[in-house]
C-alpha positions, 0 to 999 in steps of 0.5 A: 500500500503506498503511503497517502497522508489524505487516506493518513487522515481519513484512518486517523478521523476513524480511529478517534471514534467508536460511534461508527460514523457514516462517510459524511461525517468522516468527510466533515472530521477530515476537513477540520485537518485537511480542508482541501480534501474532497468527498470522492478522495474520502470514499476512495480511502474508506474503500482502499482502506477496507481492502487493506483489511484496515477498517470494516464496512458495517452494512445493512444495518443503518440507512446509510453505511457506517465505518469501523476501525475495530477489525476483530470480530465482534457484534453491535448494539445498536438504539433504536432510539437515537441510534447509538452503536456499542461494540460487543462481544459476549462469547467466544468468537471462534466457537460460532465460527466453529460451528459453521464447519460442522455443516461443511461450510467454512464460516470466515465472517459474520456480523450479529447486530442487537437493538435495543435502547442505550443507557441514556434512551432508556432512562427517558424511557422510564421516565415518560412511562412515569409520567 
């Protein structure tokens, strides 16, 4: 991979989050350090990035795409409330992909998304129920 300070700076916005942020948002963290970069040279470097097995897409879950620097395998949680995402890993990993091969299919990803609310959410939440 050659060494590209726009991609440089696309990954360091990424990593500065855990919230699973959209292309947008990535762009808009970009230019605050880099304010000559464009919406394209953003989406190129995600889609370079997520080739080089630096960051995953995390699909099919939101209206639109969100990112994630953390590579692991592991879950989501997600509010349907304000939409939070939390990291999450509450068994052992291998375990499922194990079982995968007791099929004979060789399972070598997945994704598992929980939702729910947050901490935050549901406090109002049973503070409305109160009420």
């Amino acid at each position: 991979m050659n060494k590209s300070k726009r991609r440089d700076v696309v990954y360091e916005v990424l990593c500065s989050t855990k919230s699973h942020p959209t292309a947008e948002w990535i762009y808009e963290k970009s230019r605050e350090i880099l304010p000559s970069i464009s919406r394209g040279t953003v989406y190129r470097n995600l889609k370079e990035l997520i080739s080089n097995g630096q960051l995953t897409k995390v699909e099919g879950v939101f209206e639109m795409d969100r990112y994630d620097a953390d590579v692991e395998t592991h879950s989501h949680l997600v509010c349907r409330e304000c939409g939070a995402v939390v990291d999450f890993s509450p068994y052992d990993i291998k375990s499922v992909i194990h079982i995968g091969q007791l099929d004979g299919f060789c399972v070598d990803e997945f994704s598992l998304v929980y939702h729910g609310l947050c901490v935050e959410c549901n406090k109002l939440s049973d503070v409305n129920k109160l009420a």
